[in-house]
N, C-alpha and C positions, 0 to 999 in steps of 0.2 A: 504494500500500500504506500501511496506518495503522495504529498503536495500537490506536485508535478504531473502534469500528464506527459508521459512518455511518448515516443522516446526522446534522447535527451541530446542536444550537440553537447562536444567535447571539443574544445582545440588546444593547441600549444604551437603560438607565434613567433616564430622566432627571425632575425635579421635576415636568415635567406629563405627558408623555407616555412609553411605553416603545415601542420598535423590535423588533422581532424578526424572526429569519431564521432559512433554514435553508440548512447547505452541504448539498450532495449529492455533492460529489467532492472530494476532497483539494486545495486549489490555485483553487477553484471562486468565485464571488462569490455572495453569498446570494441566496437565489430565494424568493420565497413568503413577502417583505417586508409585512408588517402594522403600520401604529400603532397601539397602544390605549390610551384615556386612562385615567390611572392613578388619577384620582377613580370611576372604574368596577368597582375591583377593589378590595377590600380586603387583600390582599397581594399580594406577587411571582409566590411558588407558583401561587395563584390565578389570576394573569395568563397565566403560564407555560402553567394547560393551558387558560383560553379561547384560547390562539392555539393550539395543537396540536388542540385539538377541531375550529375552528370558521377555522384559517387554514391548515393543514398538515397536513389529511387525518388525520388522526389519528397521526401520525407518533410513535414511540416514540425518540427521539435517545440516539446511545450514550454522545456528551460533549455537553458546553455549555462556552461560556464568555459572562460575563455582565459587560457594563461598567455601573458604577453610579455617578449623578452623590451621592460622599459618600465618605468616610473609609472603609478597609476595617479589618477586626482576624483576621486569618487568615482562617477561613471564615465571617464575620460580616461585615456591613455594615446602615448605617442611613445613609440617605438623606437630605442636607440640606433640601430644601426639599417634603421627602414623609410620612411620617408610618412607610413602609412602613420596616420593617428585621427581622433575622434572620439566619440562617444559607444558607449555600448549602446546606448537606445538607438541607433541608427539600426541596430537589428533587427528583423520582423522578426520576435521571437516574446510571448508573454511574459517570463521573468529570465534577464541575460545578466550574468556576474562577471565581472571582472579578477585573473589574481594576476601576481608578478610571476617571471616562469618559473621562477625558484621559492616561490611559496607553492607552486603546483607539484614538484619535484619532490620538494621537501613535506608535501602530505603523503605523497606516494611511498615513504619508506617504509611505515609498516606494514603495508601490500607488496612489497617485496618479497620473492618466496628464493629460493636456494641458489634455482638456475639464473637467475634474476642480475645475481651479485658474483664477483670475483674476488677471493679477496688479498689486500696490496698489505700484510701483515697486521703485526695485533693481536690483542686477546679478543677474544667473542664480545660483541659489545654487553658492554654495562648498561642498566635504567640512568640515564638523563640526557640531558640535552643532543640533536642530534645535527651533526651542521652536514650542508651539501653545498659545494659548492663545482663546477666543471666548464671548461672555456670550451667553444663555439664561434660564434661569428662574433660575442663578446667575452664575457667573464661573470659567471653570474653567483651568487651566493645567498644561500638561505641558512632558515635553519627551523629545527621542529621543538618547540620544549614542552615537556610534560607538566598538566596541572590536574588540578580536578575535575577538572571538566573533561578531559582527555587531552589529547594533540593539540597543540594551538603553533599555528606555521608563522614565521618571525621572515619578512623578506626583507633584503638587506642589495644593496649600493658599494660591496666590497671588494669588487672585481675592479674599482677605480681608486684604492689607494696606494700609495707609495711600491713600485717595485721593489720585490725583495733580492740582493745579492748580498753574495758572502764570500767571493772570491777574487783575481782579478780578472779572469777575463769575464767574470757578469760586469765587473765597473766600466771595461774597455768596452763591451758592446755598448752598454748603457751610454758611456761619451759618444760614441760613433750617433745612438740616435737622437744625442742632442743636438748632435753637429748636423742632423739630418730635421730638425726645425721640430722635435717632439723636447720640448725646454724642459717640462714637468712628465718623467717619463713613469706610469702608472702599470698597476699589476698586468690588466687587460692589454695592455700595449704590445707585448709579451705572449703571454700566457691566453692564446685564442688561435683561430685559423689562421687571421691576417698575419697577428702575433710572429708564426712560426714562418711566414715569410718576412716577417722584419729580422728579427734573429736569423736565418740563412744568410740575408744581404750583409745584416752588421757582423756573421763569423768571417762571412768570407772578405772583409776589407781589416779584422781585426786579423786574419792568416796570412793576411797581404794575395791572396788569390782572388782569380773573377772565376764568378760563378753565372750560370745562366739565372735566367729570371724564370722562378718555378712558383706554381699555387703550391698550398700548404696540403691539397691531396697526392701534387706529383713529390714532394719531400718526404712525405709518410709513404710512400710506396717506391721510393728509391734507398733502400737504408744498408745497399749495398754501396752505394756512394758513399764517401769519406765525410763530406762537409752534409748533407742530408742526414749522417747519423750522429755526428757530431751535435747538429739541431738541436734533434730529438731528446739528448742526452741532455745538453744544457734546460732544455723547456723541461723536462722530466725534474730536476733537478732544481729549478726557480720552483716548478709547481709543489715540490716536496715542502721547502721551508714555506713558503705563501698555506698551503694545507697545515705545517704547523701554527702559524701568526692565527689561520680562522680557527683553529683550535681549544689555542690558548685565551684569545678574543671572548668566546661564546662560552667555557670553559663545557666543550662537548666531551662529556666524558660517554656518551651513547653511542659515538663513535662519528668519523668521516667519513661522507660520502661521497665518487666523485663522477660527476653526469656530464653532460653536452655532448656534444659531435664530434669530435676529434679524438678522444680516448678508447672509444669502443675500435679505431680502426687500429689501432697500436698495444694492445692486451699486454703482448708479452715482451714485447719490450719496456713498456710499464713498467711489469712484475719484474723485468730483470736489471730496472736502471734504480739510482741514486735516488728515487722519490721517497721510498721506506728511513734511510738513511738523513733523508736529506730533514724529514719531517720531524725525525728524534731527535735533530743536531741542536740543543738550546744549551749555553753553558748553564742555564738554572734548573728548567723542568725539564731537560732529559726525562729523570724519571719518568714525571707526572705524563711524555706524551709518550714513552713507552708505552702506558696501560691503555692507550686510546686505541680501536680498532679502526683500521682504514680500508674501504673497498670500492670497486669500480662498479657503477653499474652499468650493466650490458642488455639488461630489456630495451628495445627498438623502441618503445614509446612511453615512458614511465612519465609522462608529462600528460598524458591524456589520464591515465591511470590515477594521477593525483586531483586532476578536474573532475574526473568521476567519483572519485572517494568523497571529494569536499561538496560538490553537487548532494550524493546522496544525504550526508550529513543535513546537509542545508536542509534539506526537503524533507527531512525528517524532522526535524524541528520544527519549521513551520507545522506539520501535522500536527504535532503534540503542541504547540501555540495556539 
């Protein structure tokens, strides 16, 4: 039984592409999964009914809820790395909710089941707080902390503070891209898709070698290259201590979690680089982030998964209201 009359849209927007789903039963995982790239569409709305047209039988949904990689302002939002922004009410859609895509992420944890998760070291997570944070076409960062109410999802702005290094050639990259007109060089700068094509450019002028000019999917799938696996190694490595800094930050002891587009294509290189190493390296809480568990997640859409979760909730609420 629901609030909502079924079935239900589901998306997770992100700077290049958007996700959409539909639930069909209360409790249900979404079915009738579509990507579509969002240089195709000239708004949201728009995206919204090529996927009901042309993905979901034309399907008229009674709610939505809609996770969006960018700042929300009540029923507004404008997309960081998209052009696309507006209102939710622009949706034909009876009740349409807005989250951040890492409040949507960060519901979806514990509907996480086994296959779901990889995990990058740690003990089995402990009860409290749980942070996720994973680079894409930005750097997004959440987190989930437990009350009495249950889950309550905490979205957060952390993928734009201060880049983290700790050696020198993170400082030498780091100069190379101020000299390249980034003055204030930030985690996301780094640590994202674009990220790993800035880092290619600035190893290969900090090696004194030219490199061709590659996307961040031909660097991850050339890592038989010298300077592409070098990348890898350096990002794997920034992204270890930055996973420590939001650790110690949220003080997650329920453990990190790490999401977006760029990780699920590199697993084991992951698990075999300086991230585990890199995230423990604090000369104080060593300990304290030894105990924290760290893992990747590898479900293809744990973003609709967590719009579903926070949808049914919602909807159940309002019934018992």
């Amino acid at each position: 039984m629901s609030a909502f009359d079924l079935p239900w849209l589901v998306a997770d927007v992100g700077g290049t592409n958007a996700r959409f789903g539909l639930v069909t039963s209360a409790g249900a995982r979404p079915s009738h999964v579509a990507v579509l790239a969002g240089a195709d569409h000239p708004s949201l709305p728009e995206a919204v009914e090529t996927y009901l047209a042309e993905h979901a039988g034309g399907a008229r949904p009674g709610a939505a809820c809609l996770a969006v990689a960018g700042p929300i302002d009540g029923d507004r939002y404008r997309l960081t790395n998209s052009p696309w922004s507006g209102s939710v009410h622009d949706l034909a859609v009876p009740f349409a909710a807005l989250l951040n895509d890492f409040e949507a992420l960060a519901v979806s944890l514990p509907h996480l089941e086994g296959a779901d998760l990889v995990s990058l070291g740690g003990p089995d997570p402990a009860h409290g707080v749980k942070a996720v944070l994973g680079p894409g076409t930005g750097l997004g960062v959440g987190a989930l902390v437990p009350t009495e109410h249950g889950w309550t999802p905490v979205p957060g702005e952390g993928g734009h503070v201060t880049v983290p290094v700790v050696d020198r050639r993170e400082l030498e990259i780091v100069r190379v891209l101020q000299s390249r007109g980034l003055r204030h060089v930030v985690a996301e700068h780094v640590l994202s898709g674009p990220g790993l094509v800035r880092l290619h450019r600035a190893l290969a002028e900090v090696n004194g070698v030219t490199a061709p000019e590659l996307t961040a999917s031909d660097i991850v799938a050339r890592l038989d290259d010298s300077l592409c696996a070098e990348t890898v190694e350096v990002f794997c490595g920034m992204l270890g201590s930055f996973s420590g800094n939001v650790a110690l930050t949220l003080g997650a002891r329920g453990g990190v979690y790490l999401g977006g587009g760029v990780l699920p294509r590199i697993v084991d290189r992951v698990r075999a680089s300086a991230f585990r190493a890199r995230f423990t390296d604090n000369p104080d809480m060593a300990e304290y982030l030894r105990g924290i568990s760290t893992a990747l997640i590898v479900n293809p859409q744990p973003g609709l998964a967590g719009a579903a979760a926070w949808l049914a909730r919602r909807a159940a609420a309002e019934l018992v209201g």
